[in-house]
C-alpha positions in Angstrom: -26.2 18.2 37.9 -28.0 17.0 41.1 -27.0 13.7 43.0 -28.9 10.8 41.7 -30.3 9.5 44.9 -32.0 13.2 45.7 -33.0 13.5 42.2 -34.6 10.3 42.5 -36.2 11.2 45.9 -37.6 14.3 44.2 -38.8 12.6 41.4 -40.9 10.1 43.7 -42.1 13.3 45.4 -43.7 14.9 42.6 -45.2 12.1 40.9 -46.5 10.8 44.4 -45.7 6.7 43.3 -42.3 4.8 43.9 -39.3 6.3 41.7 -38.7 3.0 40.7 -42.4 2.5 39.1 -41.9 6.5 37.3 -38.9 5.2 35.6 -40.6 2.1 34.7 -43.4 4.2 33.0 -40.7 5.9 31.0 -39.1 2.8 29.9 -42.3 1.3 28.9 -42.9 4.7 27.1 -39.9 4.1 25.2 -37.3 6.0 26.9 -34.0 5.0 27.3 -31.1 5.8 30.1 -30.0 8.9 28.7 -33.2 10.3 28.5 -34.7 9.5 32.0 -31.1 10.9 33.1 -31.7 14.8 31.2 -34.9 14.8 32.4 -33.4 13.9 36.1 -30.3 16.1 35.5 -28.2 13.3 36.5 -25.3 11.1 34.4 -26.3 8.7 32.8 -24.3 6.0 34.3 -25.5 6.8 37.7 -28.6 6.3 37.3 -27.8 2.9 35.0 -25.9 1.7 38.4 -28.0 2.9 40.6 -30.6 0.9 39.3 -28.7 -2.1 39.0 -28.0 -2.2 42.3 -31.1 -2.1 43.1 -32.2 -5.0 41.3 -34.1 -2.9 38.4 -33.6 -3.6 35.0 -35.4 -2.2 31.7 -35.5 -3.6 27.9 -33.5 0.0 27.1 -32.5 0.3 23.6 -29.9 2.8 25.2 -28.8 5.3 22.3 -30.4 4.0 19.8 -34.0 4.7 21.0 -36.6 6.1 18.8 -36.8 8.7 21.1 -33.6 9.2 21.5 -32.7 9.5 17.8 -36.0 12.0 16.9 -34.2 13.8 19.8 -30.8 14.2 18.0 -32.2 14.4 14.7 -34.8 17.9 15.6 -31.5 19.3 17.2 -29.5 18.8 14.3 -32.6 20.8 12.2 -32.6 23.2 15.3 -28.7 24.1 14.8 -29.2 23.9 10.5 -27.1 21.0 10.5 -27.4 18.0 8.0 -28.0 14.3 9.0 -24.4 13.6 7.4 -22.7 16.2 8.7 -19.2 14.5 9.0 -19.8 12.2 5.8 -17.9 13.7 2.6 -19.5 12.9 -0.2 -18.0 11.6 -3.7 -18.8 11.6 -7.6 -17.7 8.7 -9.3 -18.9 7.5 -12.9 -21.8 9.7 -12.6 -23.6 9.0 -9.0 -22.8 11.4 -5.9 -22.9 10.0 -2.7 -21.7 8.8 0.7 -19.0 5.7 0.9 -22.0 3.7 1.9 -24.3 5.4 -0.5 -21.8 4.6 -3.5 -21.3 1.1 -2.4 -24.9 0.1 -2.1 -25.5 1.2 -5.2 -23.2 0.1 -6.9 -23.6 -2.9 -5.1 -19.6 -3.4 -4.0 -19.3 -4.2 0.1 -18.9 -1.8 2.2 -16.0 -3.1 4.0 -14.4 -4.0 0.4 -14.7 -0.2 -0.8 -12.8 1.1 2.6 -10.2 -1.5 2.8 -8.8 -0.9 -1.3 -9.1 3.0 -0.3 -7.5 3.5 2.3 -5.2 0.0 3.0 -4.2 -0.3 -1.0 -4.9 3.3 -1.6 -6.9 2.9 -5.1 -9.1 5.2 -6.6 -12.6 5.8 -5.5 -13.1 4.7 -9.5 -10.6 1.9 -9.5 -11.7 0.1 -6.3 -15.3 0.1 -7.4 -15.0 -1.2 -10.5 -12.1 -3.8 -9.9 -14.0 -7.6 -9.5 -13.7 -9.3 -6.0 -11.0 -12.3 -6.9 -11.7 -15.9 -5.5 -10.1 -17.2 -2.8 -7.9 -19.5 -4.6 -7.2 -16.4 -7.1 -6.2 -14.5 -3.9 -3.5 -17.5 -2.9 -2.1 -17.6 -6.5 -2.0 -13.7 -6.4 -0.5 -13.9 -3.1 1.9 -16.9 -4.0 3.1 -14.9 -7.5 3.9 -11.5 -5.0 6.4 -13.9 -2.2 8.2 -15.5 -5.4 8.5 -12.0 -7.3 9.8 -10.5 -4.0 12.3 -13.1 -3.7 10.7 -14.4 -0.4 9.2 -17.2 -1.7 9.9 -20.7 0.4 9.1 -24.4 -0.3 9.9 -25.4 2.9 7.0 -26.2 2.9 6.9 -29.0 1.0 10.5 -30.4 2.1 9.1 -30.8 5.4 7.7 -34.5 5.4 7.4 -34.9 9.2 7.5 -32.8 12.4 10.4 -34.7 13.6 12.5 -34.9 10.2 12.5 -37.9 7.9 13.9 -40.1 10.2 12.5 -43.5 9.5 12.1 -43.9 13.7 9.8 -41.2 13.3 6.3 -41.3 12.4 4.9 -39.0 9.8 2.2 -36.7 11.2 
C-alpha cells in the first residue's frame, strides 16, 4: 500500500488533470470509496479523509455500489462460491429456502420468524404457522403468565394518588 497523498500525486500525473477532477470522473462513473482506493492502492478511509479535508465530497453509495456489488458477485463466481454462502437453508411443509426466503413466502415477518426461533426457541414449523396475537391478546397472555408465576401485583390499582390517599393530596 502506497501513501495516499503520493498515490494521489501519481494519479494527477498520469492522467495530466487535477486528482481531485480524476476522482470526480470516477464518482460520476459510479464508483464508490473502496473502489477509487484498490485502484489507488490506498485504504479506503484515507482517501475518504483525505478528501474531506479537502473540502471534496461525492454522492458515493459506499459498499453498496453497483459496481461495487458486480465486483463481489464475479469474485464469488471466480472462487465457485454461491451468493448465499453463509445462509443455511431449511425445508419446512414442503418449500426449501433461506430464513428470508421461507418467510416471504409464506408471508410471516422476518423479524417475527427469528425472534420465536431463536428467543422462544420454536420450531421452524411451529413459528411459521403460529398466528401473530393482538396487542391486547399479548397483555392478557402476558397478564395470565405474572399471575400463574405467582408474581402477579395489583398495586396497581391500590395506588390512587402519587402521594397516597391523603385527602390534602391531590390525585394525579
Amino acid at each position: 500500500m502506497s501513501k495516499t497523498g503520493d498515490a494521489l500525486t501519481a494519479l494527477a500525473q498520469r492522467e495530466g488533470k487535477p486528482w481531485s477532477h480524476v476522482i470526480r470522473d470516477y464518482a460520476e462513473r459510479g464508483y464508490s470509496w473502496a473502489d477509487v482506493a484498490d485502484i489507488l492502492d490506498v485504504p479506503r478511509t484515507n482517501l475518504v479523509v483525505f478528501c474531506q479535508y479537502r473540502g471534496l465530497s461525492f454522492p458515493w453509495m459506499g459498499l453498496k455500489s453497483p459496481i461495487q456489488r458486480a465486483r463481489q458477485r464475479q469474485q464469488w463466481y471466480d472462487n465457485g462460491m454461491p451468493g448465499k454462502r453463509y445462509a443455511p437453508t431449511y425445508t419446512v411443509l414442503g418449500f426449501t429456502g433461506t430464513m428470508g426466503e421461507i418467510a416471504d413466502h409464506f408471508e410471516v415477518n422476518k423479524n417475527t420468524l427469528h425472534t420465536r426461533t431463536r428467543r422462544y426457541k420454536m420450531s421452524l414449523e411451529e413459528a411459521i404457522t403460529q398466528p401473530v396475537m393482538t396487542p391486547a391478546e399479548c397483555g392478557q397472555a402476558g397478564q395470565a403468565a405474572l399471575k400463574a408465576s405467582g408474581n402477579h401485583s395489583k398495586h396497581w390499582k391500590k395506588e390512587g394518588s402519587l402521594y397516597g390517599s391523603s385527602p390534602n393530596h391531590p390525585r394525579l
